[in-house]
Each structure stands twice: as structure tokens, then as C-alpha cells.
N, C-alpha and C positions, 0 to 999 in steps of 0.2 A: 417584542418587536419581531417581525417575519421575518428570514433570512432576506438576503440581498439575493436574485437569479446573479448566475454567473451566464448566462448566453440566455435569449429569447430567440424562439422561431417556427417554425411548424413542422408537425410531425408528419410525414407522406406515405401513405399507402396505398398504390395504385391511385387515383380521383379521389381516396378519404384523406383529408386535412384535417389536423387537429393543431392548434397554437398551443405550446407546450413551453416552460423555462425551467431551466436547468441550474441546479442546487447541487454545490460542493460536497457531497457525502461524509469524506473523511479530512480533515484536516489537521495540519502539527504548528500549528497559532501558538496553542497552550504551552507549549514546552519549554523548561524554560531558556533563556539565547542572554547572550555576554555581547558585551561590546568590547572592541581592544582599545584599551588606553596607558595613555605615558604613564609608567610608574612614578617617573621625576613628580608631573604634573597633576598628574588626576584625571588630567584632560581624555576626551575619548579622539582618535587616533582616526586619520581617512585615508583611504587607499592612493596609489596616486600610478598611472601608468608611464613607465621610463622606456627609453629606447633599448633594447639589448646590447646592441653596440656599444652606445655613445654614453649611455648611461642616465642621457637625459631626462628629464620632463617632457611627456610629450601634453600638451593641453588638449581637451576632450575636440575642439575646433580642429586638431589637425590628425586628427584620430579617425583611421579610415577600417571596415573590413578587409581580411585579405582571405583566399583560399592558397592553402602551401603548392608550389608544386616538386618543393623537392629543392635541395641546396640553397636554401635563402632566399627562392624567387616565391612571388607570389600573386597569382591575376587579384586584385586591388575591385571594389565594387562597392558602388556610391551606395549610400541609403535608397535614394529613389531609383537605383538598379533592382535591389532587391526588393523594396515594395512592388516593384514590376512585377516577378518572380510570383508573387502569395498570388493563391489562386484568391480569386472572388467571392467572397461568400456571399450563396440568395438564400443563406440562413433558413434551409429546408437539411433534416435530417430524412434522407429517403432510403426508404427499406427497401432492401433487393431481394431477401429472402426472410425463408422462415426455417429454422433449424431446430434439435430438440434439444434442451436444455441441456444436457448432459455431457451433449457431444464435442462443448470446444474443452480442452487442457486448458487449465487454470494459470500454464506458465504464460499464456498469449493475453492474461487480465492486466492491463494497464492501472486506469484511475476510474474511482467510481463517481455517479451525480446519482441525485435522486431526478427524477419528471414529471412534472406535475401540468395540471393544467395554467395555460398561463392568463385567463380570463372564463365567465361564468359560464357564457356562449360556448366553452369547447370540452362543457360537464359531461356531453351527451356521446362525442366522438370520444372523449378518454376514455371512459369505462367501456365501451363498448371494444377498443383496443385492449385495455387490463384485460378483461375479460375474455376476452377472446385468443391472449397467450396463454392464460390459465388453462383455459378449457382444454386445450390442445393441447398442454404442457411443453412449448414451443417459446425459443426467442427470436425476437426480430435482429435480423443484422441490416445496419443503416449505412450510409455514408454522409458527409456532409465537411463543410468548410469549418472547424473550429479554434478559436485563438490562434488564426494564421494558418492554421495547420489542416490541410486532409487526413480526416479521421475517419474510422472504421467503427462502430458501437452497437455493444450486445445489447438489447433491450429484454428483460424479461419482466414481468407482474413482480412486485413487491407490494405485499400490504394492502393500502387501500390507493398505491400510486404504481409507478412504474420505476425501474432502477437501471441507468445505462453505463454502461464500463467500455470506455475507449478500451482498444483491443492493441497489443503489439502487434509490427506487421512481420510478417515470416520471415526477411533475412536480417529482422534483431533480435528471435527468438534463435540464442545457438542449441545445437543439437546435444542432446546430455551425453550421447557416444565418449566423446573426449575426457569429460568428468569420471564417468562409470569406469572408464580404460580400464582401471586397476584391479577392478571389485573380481576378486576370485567366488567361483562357482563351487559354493562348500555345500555340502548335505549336512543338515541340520537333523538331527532324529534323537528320540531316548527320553535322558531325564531332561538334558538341557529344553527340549522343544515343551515338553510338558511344562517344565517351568518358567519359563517364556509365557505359554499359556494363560497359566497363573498369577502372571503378576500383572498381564492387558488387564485380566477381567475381574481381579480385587481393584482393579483403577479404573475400571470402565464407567464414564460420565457423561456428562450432557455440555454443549459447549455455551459457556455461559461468559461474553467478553466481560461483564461488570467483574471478576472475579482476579482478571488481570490487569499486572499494576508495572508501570513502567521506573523500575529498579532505579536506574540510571538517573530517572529526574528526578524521582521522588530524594536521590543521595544529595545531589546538586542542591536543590531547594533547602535540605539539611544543611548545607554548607555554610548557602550564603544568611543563612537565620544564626546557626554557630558564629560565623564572624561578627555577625553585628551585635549582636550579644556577649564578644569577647570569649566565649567557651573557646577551648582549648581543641586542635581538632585531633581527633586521633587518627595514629596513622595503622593503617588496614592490615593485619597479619598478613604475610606469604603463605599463597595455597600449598597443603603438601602436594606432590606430583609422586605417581603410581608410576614406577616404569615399566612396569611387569603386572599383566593381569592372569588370574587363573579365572577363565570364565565361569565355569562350571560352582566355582565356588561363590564368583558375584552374585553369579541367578539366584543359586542357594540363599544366599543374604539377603539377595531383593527380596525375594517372594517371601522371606520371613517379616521383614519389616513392613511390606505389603499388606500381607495378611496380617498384622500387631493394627495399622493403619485402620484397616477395613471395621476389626472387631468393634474399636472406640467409635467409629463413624456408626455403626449398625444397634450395636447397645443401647436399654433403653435403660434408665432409671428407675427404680425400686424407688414404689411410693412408699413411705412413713405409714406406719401401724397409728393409729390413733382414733 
């Protein structure tokens, strides 16, 4: 069965339309998710919202937005205040520019969709769009109203479609200054830098997602198959912890174990005499 579009609407470029829907690219559906429930009972457990004060129950009926302003006060805002608020969407994704592919940082990628056409009528405007960021090796940057939201969307060619990734806007993108503070300014040179070297390029690959496996669920999943089968669970050694590294001698170690890695990767097998 087809996917479900997540947004219909038309794609604008200058007087070219194209009707295009939009497809959820990546999603975390599959992983696996717990419910909280009473241990007493079994039962699975619902949230319920209390007064901070008073302690109370408040019931969703008396349950309003507030924006803080500081000390306990807080301007109060109905639902149909802020439905006022969403801009309007006329479900046009309109491009204002065209940029080169390369040019935006990857910190400012939000979420990604696929784009597709969204009826047979608009075969002729989408390729001619694919096609035409290809050619140029350019993405479109859009704007448009989506799930409430004013959003910002890189468009580039994927495939035999197009693929758009809402963009972060610039003052939620912080600056890495602050993180980097620390990072002292060392010269790297000698054996260390050679074998540094050496150990990228006995590891040097292709990136290949099928190949990655998320640890975590896959433990999870193990779990709850051990519990209901009564297995026993075991509990996880303690890592050792290094306090003290000699560099010089890690690399040393990597690149051996590296290059032991590589041999068995690249080795071919001796056929049988016969």
C-alpha cells in the first residue's frame, strides 16, 4: 500500500506550478516504546495534570495556555487566540531562490520528506523541476505554511523524485564558538600524524546505512523476548575506565589492530588442489 502524503500542495516557481505531496522520509514508529503501568495492578497508568500549588486535579475543560512572564504571572491565551496567531496556509511551497548544493551546513537540516508528484497531470512540470536542479547542481530554498508552522525547505533532485528538508532558522542554530572554547591549538606532526593516517585509510569505506543497527533497541527487544520466556536476565559487566591515556601508544595499537582488520577483509582464499 502507498505511503499516506503528509501535506498536499503546489510546488511555485515564478508562473511554473507543479502539485506535489509530501512523504515522511525518516521516521522512529519502529522502535520499540513501553507504556507506564501500576506494578500493583497491571494496569497501564495516564498522566493527569495537578495545580502546582494546590496540588490539585486540574480537568483538561479548565486547562488553559499560559506564556510565563516571570514570578508566577502569566498572560493566559484561549485556544481560538492562538488559532488566530497560525499563519494561513495557501499550501504553496514557493521558492525564492536557488543555491548550490553544498553551500548550506548541515547543522541548519531539520527533518527530511520525500516529493513527489501529487497527481499524473503534474509528470511533466516535476521532471522538468528534478531536472533542472540536477543539471545546475543547485537546491531550491522554499517557503510555505506547514503543520502550523512557517517553514523554510531545501529542495534538491533525489533519485527519480525530489527530497525537502525543513531548514532550522538562524537564532536556533547556536554558534559552536562556545562548545569549541576549550579545544587547545596543538601541532600534530611525526609518527603520531602518520599513524593517524594509517588507521583513516585501512578504515576507509563507503557509507552504507543498511549496515547500521540500533544497539539500544535491538537490547530492548532482547529483553522483553528474555522476560516472557522466563530466561534469566544478565546483568551487564562494568566498563573498565582508562584514566590516563598515552596517545602515542593508542595509535600505535590502533593502526596494528587496523591493519590485522584490513588483512582478513582483503585476503582471498586458497582454492583446493584437486
Amino acid at each position: 500500500m502507498a505511503s499516506r502524503a503528509s501535506w498536499k500542495g503546489t510546488l511555485k516557481i515564478a508562473e511554473l506550478l507543479c502539485p506535489v505531496a509530501l512523504y515522511t522520509a525518516a521516521s522512529t514508529s519502529d522502535r520499540v516504546a513501553f507504556h507506564m503501568v501500576n506494578r500493583a495492578t497491571g494496569n497501564k497508568v495516564r498522566r493527569e495534570f495537578v495545580d502546582a500549588e494546590t496540588g490539585d486535579v486540574v480537568e483538561r475543560q479548565d486547562q488553559i495556555k499560559g506564556y510565563e512572564l516571570g514570578g508566577g504571572e502569566h498572560v493566559l491565551l484561549t485556544p481560538d487566540e492562538i488559532a488566530a496567531a497560525v499563519p494561513e496556509s495557501d499550501k504553496v511551497l514557493d521558492v525564492t531562490s536557488f543555491v548550490p548544493c553544498g553551500q548550506i551546513d548541515d547543522v541548519f537540516f531539520d527533518k527530511p520528506y520525500y516529493l513527489a508528484p501529487s497527481d499524473a497531470a503534474a509528470a511533466d512540470a516535476f521532471v522538468l523541476i528534478r531536472d533542472g536542479l540536477r543539471a545546475q547542481g543547485v537546491a531550491a530554498i522554499a517557503r510555505a505554511v506547514l503543520f502550523r508552522r512557517v517553514r523554510t525547505m531545501l529542495i534538491r533532485a533525489h533519485g527519480s523524485g525530489l527530497i525537502g528538508t525543513t531548514l532550522n532558522f538562524d537564532h536556533e542554530v547556536k554558534a559552536a564558538d562556545e562548545a569549541f572554547a576549550e579545544v587547545v591549538d596543538v601541532k600534530i606532526t611525526g609518527e603520531m600524524l602518520d599513524l593517524a593516517r594509517h588507521i583513516i585509510e585501512t578504515k576507509r569505506g563507503s557509507f552504507d546505512p543498511s549496515t547500521f543497527d540500533d544497539r539500544y533497541d535491538s537490547a530492548l527487544a532482547e529483553l522483553v523476548k528474555a522476560k516472557l520466556e522466563g530466561r534469566k536476565i544478565a546483568k551487564r559487566p562494568e566498563p573498565k575506565r582508562e584514566t590516563k591515556v598515552n596517545l602515542l601508544a593508542a595509535l600505535r595499537e590502533s593502526a596494528k589492530v587496523a591493519g590485522k582488520k584490513n588483512d582478513q577483509r582483503t585476503a582471498t582464499p586458497r582454492r583446493k588442489a584437486g
